[in-house]
C-alpha positions in Angstrom: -41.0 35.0 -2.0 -41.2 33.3 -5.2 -38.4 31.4 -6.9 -37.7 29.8 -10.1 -37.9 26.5 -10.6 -34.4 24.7 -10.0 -32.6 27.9 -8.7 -32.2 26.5 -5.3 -30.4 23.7 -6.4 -28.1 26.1 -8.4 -27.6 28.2 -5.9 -26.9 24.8 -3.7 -24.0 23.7 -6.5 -22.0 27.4 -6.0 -22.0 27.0 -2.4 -20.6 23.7 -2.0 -18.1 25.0 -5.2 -16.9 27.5 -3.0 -16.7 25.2 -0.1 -14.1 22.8 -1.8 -12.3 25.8 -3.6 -11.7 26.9 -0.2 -10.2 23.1 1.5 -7.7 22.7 -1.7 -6.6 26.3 -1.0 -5.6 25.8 2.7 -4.3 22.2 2.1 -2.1 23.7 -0.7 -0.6 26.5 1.7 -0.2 23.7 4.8 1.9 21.4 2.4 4.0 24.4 1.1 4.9 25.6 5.0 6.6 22.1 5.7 10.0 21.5 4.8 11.1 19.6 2.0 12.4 15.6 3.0 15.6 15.1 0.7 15.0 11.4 -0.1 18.2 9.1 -0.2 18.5 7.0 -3.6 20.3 3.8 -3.8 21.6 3.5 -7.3 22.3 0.2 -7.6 20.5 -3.2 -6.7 23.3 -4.6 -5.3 24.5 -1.3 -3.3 23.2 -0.2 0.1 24.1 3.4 1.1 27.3 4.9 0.8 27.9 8.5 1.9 30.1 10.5 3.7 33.4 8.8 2.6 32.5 6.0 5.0 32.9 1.9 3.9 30.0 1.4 6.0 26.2 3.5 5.9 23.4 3.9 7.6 20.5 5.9 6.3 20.5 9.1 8.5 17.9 10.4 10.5 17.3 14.1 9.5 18.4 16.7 12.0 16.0 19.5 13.0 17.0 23.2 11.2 19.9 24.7 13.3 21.8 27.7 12.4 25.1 26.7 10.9 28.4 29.0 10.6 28.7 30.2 6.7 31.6 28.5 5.2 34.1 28.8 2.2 32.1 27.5 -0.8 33.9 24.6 -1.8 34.5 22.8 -5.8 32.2 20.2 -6.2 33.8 16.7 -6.5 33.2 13.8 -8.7 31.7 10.2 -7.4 34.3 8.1 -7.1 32.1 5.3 -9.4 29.0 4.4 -10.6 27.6 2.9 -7.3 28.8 5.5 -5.3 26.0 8.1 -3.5 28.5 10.3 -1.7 28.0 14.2 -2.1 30.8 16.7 -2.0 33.4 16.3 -0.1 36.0 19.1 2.0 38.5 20.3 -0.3 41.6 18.6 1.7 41.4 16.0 4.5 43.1 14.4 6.3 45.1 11.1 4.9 43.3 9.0 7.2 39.4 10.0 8.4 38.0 8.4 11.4 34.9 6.6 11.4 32.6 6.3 14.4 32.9 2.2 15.6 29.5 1.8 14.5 30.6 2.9 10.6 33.5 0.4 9.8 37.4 0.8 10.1 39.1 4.3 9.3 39.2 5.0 5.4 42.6 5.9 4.2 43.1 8.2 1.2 46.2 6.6 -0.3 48.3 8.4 -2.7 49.5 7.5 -5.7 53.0 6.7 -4.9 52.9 3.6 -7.3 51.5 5.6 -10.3 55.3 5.3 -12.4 55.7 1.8 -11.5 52.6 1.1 -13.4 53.6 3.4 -16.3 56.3 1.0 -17.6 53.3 -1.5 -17.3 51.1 0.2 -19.4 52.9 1.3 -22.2 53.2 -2.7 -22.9 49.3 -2.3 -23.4 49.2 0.8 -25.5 49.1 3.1 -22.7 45.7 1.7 -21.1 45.5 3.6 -18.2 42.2 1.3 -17.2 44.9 -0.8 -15.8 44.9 -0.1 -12.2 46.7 -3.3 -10.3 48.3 -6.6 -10.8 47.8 -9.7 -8.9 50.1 -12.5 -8.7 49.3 -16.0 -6.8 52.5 -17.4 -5.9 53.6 -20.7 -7.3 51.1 -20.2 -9.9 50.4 -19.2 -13.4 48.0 -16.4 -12.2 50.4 -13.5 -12.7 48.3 -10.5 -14.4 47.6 -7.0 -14.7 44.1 -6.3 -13.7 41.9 -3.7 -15.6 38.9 -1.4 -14.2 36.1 -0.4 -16.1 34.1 2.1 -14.1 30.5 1.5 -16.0 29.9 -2.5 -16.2 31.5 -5.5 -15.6 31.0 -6.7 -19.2 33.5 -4.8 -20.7 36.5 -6.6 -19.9 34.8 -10.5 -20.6 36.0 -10.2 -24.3 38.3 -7.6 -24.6 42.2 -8.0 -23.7 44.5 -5.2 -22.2 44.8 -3.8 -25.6 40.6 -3.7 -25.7 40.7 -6.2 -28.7 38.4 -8.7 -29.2 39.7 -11.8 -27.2 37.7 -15.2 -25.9 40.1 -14.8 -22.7 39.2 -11.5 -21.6 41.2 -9.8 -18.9 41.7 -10.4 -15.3 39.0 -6.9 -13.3 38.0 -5.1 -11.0 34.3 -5.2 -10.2 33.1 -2.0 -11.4 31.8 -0.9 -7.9 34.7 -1.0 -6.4 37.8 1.6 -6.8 41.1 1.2 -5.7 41.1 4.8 -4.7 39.0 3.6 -1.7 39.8 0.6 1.0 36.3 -1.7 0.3 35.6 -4.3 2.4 34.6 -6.7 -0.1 37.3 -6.0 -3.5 35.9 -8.5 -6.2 38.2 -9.7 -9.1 37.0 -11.5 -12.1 38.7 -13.8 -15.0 37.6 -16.7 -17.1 38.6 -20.2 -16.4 40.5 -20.8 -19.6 40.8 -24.6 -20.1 44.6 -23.8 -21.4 45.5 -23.4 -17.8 45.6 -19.5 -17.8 43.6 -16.8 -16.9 41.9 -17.7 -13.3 41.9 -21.9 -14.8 44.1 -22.0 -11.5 41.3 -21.7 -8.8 39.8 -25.1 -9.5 42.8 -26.9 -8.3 42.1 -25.1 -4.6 39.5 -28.4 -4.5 43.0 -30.4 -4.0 43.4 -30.1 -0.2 47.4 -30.6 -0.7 46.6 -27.5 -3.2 44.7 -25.1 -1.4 47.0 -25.6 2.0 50.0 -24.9 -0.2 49.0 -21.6 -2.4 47.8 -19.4 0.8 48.9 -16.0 -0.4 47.7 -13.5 -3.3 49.8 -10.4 -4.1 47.4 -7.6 -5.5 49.1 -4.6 -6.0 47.3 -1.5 -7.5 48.7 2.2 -8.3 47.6 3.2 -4.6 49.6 0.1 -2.5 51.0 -3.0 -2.7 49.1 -5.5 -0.3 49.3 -9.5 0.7 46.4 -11.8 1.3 45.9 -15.2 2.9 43.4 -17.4 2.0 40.8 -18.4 4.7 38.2 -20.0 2.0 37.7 -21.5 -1.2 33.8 -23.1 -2.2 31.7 -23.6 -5.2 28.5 -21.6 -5.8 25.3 -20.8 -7.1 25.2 -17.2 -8.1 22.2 -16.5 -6.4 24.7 -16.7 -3.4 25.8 -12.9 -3.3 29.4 -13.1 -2.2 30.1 -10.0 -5.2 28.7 -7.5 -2.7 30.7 -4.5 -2.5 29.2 -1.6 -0.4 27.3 -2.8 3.1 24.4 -0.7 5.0 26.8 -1.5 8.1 30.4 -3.7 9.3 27.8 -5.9 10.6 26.3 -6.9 7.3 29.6 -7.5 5.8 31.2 -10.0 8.8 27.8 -11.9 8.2 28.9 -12.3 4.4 32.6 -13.2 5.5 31.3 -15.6 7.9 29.1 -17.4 5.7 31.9 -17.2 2.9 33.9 -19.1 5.5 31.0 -21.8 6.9 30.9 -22.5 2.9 34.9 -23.4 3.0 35.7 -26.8 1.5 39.0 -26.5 4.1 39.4 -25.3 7.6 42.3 -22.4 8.0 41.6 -21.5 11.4 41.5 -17.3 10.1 38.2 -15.5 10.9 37.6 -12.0 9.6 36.6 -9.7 12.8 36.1 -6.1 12.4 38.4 -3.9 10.4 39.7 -6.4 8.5 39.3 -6.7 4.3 39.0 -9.3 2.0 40.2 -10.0 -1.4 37.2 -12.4 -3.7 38.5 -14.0 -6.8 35.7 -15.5 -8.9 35.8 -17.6 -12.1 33.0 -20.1 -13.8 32.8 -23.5 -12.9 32.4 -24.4 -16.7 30.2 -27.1 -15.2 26.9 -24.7 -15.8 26.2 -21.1 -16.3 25.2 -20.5 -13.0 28.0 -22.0 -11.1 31.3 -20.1 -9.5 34.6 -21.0 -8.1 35.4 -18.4 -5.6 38.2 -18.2 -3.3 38.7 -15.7 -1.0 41.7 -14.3 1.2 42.2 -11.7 4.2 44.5 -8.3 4.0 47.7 -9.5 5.8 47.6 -5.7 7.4 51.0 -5.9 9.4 53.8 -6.6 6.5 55.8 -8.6 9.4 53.5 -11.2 8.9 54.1 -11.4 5.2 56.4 -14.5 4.6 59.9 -12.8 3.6 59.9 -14.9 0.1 56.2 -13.6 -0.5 57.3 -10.1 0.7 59.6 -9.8 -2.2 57.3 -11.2 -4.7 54.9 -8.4 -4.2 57.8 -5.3 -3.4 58.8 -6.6 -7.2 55.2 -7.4 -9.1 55.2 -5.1 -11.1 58.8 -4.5 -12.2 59.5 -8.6 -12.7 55.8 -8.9 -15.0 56.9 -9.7 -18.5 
């Protein structure tokens, strides 16, 4: 049989067209038969997972398909801030949820049984409802309201409780945490004002007579009204991440508590075991850019312990602030 020049290799080209045609075509019908992988995203550099109204996360492993019992559709529910992953939640629960041992202590939901002491509070500050706490260090200037800003923690570094301009800035909340959960790690910030206000205070904790002497910060917020004790007070370098707020597990954080403590300029003999939180105040060293004062203090969770004089001070924060 006779054939024309080059149509064998043309006929050659079709073929192997075909042949390809045909491998994208079953590769594209294999991929769409698997299940889709939902993919967890952590928001925030300095945030591991946080789901499930838990302190503590874990990235979960992903269950095979089981046949689940339809329930009530429930309304969607905000994130609680900007570093938060959670989901929806139920539409009630339970004031306190359990978490397995592996997951942290239990997460209360506290209510806002404090909400009209703070009203009086912030009518002084035309009604600025970012105000969310106060904290008070006994024998001490540092007696403040504390603001939250839920998107940065620039906000409050040149604005006072009115959000004017002011070179003091306000005593706040790291904007990762919320008050409307129990963190592990709740971060306050405030200048060091050389006219002895504003967090000027923590520097004297280098004064061993000092530090032994001012063991206990009242920070009260609209949710509860809470004690701390001191366990550590050290100077450092910011690449030193003692802000961190959400851990990937209760492990993670008593590393960071323990190595907040090893960094103590004073011994108090307290050690933070499992369950327990801690308070972390921070303020520059003015001494460089890059250096901090931080002191640190444990939840005093049985108010028996609570010094009666101390007691009183916090029962009364908020109505005694002028």
């Amino acid at each position: 049989m006779l054939t024309v020049p080059g149509e064998e290799t043309y006929i050659m080209k079709i073929l192997n067209i075909l042949k390809y045609t045909a491998f994208a075509l079953i590769v594209v019908f294999t991929a769409a038969a698997v299940s889709p992988i939902e993919i967890i995203i952590v928001p925030s550099p300095r945030a591991a997972v946080y789901y499930d109204g838990g302190i503590y996360g874990t990235i979960p492993e992903i269950p095979e398909p089981a046949e689940e019992p339809a329930e009530e559709p429930t309304e969607p529910t905000e994130a609680s801030g900007p570093a938060a992953t959670e989901t929806t939640e139920a539409a009630e629960e339970p004031e306190t949820q359990e978490i397995p041992a592996d997951k942290g202590p239990p997460v209360k939901k506290p209510k806002k049984e404090y909400k009209d002491k703070f009203d009086r509070l912030r009518d002084m500050y035309n009604g600025n409802e970012d105000i969310i706490g106060i904290i008070k260090i006994p024998g001490t200037v540092v007696y403040y309201p504390v603001a939250y800003y839920a998107y940065d923690n620039k906000y409050y570094l040149d604005r006072n409780l009115r959000k004017q301009f002011s070179a003091a800035g306000s005593i706040f909340l790291d904007y990762e945490n919320s008050v409307e959960r129990q963190d592990p790690n709740t971060v306050l910030y405030g200048h060091q004002m050389s006219v002895n206000s504003m967090f000027h205070t923590l520097r004297y904790y280098a004064n061993e007579e000092y530090f032994y002497s001012h063991r206990y910060i009242i920070f009260n917020t609209v949710y509860e009204n809470n004690v701390w004790e001191v366990f550590t007070f050290f100077r450092a370098h910011i690449s030193f991440n003692y802000i961190r707020v959400f851990f990937r597990s209760e492990r993670t954080f008593l590393e960071l508590a323990a190595e907040m403590k090893e960094r103590s300029l004073y011994e108090t003999g307290i050690d933070i075991e499992r369950g327990d939180r801690i308070l972390t105040l921070s303020t520059c060293t003015n001494e460089d850019r890059d250096t901090r004062y931080v002191l640190a203090a444990r939840l005093i969770k049985n108010k028996e312990d609570i010094p009666e004089d101390i007691l009183i001070q916090m029962e009364n924060a908020v109505e005694d602030f002028r």
